[in-house]
Structures are given as C-alpha cells and as structure tokens.
C-alpha positions in Angstrom: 12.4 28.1 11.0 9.0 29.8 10.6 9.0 33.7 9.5 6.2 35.9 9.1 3.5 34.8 6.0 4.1 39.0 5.6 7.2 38.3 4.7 8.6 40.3 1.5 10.0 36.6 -0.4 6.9 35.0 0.0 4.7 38.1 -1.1 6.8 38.0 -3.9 6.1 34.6 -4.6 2.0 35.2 -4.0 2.1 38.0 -6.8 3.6 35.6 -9.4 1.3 33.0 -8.8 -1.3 35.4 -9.0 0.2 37.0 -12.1 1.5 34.2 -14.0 1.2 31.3 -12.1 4.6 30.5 -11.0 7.7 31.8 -9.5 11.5 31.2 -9.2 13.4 32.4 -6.3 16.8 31.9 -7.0 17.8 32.5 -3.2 14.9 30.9 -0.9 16.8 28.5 1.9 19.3 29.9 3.9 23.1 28.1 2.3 23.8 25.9 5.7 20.4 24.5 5.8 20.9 23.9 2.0 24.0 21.8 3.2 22.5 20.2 5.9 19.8 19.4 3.8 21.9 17.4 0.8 24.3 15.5 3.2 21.2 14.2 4.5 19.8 13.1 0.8 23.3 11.8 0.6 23.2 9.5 3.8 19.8 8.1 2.8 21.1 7.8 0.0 24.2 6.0 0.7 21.9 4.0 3.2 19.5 2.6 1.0 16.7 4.4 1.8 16.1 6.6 -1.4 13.9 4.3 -3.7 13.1 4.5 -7.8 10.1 6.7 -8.3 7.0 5.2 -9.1 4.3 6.8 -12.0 1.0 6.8 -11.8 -0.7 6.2 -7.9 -2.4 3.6 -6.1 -2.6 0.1 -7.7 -1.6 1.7 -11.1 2.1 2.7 -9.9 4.4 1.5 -11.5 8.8 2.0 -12.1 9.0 3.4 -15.3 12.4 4.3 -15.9 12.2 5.5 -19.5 9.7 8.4 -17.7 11.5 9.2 -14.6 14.5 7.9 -13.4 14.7 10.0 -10.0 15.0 8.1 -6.4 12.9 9.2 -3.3 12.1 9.3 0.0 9.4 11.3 1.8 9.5 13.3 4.6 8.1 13.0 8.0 8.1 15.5 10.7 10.5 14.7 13.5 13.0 13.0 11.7 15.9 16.0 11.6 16.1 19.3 12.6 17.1 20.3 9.4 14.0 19.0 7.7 11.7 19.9 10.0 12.9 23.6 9.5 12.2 23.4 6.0 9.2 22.7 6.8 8.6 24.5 8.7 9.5 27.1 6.5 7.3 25.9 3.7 4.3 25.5 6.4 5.1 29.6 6.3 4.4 29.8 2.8 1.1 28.1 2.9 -0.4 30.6 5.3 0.7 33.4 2.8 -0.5 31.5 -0.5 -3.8 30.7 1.9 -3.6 34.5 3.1 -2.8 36.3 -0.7 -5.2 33.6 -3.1 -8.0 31.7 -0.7 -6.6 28.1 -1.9 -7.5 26.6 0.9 -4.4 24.7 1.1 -4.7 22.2 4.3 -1.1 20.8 4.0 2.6 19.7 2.5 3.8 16.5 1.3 7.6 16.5 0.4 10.4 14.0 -0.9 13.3 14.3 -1.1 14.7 13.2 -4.7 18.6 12.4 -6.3 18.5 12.1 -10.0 21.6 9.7 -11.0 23.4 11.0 -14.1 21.7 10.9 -17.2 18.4 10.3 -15.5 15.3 12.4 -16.6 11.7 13.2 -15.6 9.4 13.4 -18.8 7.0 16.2 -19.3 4.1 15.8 -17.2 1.5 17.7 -15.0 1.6 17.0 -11.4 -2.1 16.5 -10.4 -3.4 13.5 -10.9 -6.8 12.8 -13.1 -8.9 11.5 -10.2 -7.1 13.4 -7.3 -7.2 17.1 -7.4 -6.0 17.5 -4.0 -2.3 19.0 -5.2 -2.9 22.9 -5.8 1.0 24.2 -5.5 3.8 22.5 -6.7 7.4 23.3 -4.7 10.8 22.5 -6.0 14.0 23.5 -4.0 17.4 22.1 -5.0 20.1 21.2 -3.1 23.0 21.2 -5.4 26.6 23.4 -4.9 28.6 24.8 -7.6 26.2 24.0 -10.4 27.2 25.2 -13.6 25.0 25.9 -16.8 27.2 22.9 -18.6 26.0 20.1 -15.9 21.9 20.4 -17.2 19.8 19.2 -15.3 16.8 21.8 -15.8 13.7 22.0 -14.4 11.8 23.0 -18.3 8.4 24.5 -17.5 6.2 24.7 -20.6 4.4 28.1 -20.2 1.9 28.3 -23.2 2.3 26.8 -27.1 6.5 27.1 -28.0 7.1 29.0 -25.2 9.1 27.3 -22.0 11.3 28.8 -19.2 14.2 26.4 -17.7 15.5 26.7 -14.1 18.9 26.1 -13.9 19.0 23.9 -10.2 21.7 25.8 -8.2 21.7 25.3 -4.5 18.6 27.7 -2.1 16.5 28.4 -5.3 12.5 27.7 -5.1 10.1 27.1 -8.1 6.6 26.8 -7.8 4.4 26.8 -10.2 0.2 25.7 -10.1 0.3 22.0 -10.4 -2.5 21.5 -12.8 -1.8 24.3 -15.2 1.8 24.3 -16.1 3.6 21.0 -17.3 7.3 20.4 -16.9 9.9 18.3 -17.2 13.5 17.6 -15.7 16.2 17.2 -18.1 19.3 15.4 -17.7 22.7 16.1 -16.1 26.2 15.2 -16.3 26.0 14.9 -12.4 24.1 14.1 -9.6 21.2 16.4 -8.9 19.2 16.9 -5.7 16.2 18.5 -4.5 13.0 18.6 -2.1 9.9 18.2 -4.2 6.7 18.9 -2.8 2.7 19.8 -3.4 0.5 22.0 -1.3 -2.7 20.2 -1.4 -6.3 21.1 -0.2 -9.3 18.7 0.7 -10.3 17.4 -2.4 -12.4 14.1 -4.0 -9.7 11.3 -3.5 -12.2 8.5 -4.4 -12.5 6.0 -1.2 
C-alpha cells in the first residue's frame, strides 16, 4: 500500500527528524492491517518460528537475556500480503526521508518482535560500531487495547535527564536517528508486539 512520499504523515515525520531527530505518530497503519499484522506475529509465533534475539552481530552474537528478552523473525518480501503492504508502505517513507534530508537511504530491513511478559530491551543505540549502514530507526506496534498500566514503553533518552516514553498502542510509528538517540524497552504485564526496522544506506560493512 504505497501512497505519495508528498504525503502530509510522512512530511510530518521528515520535519521532526529534521527538527529534533525523531517522531511519534500515534496513528500510522491503517487498524485492519494492524490486525492482520499481529495475528500473523501470533501464528509464527505459535509456530515456532519467532526466535530469542541475539546482541551484538556476526560471530560476536550472542542470547543475552538479561539485555533483551524479545523473539524475532525478519521479513521477506512475498511472504503475506499484509506484510508486503507494510512495506510497502515504509518503502514510501524512504523516498520522502531520501526526498526531505538527502540520506541516501538504499533500503529496509524489518522483524517482527513479541516481548513475553516481563521481558525488556536494555538501553542501547541501534548502529552498530563497525557498521554504519542503519541511518533511521522504525518502530510500529501491533498491540489492541493497551493501557498506560500494562508498560511496556519504548523510553528514548533525548539529551542528559531528559527522556520521552511511547506508550505502544496499536498503528503508532516512532522513529528516531539510529545513531543519536539511545532507548530502551521496558517491561509489560502482557505480551507486546511490534515491527522493528532500520533504513540503511551503503556503508563500510568490513568484508
């Protein structure tokens, strides 16, 4: 489901990252492709397919659980129609971040990821020391009839005692520049899903 990069939402979310570099859009995906979207986590969930999150990257990775405790799967075009429009829409919102800031950004990785109770993500940048391929970070949750009292927020750390906390209700977006603005995902009293995902240029991945 592409729409125009000229699109008022996504030039909305170009002048934050210009401005302050990030943005919450509390109502991004449409609410049945929201749906569709988290019965499918679900079934790859209840089929074994969602696997513990890994830190670090390449040999290094390793299951920490005391640092994240989040299971994933990534995406591949083709595999539903429902993901394949959210790509698709997110494909839109790299032509306008490539249209608004000249990042360059080639393309989208994207997993989806289910956070058990209790589990947590600790505070952490997203671009990795000797890969600085991820430019944009993406976040949109999946989850219906969350309420403040579940947790489960997304806690971006702005500058020195200052953070802003994103309460994961269902069709909201955050994105924020993945090298500049670490965060961290606290835990909940339920399950919690979401699509995570980095827009990412050409960069010096070592060989």
């Amino acid at each position: 489901m592409q729409i125009s990069p000229d699109h008022p939402l996504l030039l909305r979310i170009v002048d934050d990252l210009a401005t302050r570099g990030w943005s919450q859009q509390n109502i991004f995906l449409p609410e049945s492709l929201t749906r569709e979207l988290a019965a499918e986590c679900r079934k790859r969930a209840a089929e074994g397919e969602l696997a513990p999150a890994a830190v670090g990257r390449g040999p290094a990775q390793e299951i920490r659980e005391g640092i994240r405790g989040d299971h994933i799967q990534w995406l591949e075009p083709g595999q539903t129609d429902a993901c394949d429009r959210y790509l698709d829409l997110m494909d839109s919102l790299r032509e306008a971040l490539n249209r608004g800031l000249f990042l360059g950004l080639e393309d989208y990785e994207s997993h989806f990821a289910l956070y058990p109770p209790g589990a947590f993500y600790r505070k952490h940048v997203d671009r990795f020391r000797d890969d600085n391929r991820r430019v944009v970070s993406a976040v949109v949750y999946l989850n219906q009839a969350w309420l403040p009292e579940h947790g489960g927020e997304l806690r971006m750390h702005l500058e020195e005692g200052v953070h802003h906390d994103v309460t994961p209700t269902g069709g909201c977006l955050v994105v924020f520049l993945s090298g500049e603005v670490p965060h961290e995902v606290l835990p909940a009293s339920r399950e919690r899903l979401s699509l995570t995902g980095w827009f990412r240029r050409r960069g010096n991945e070592p060989f």
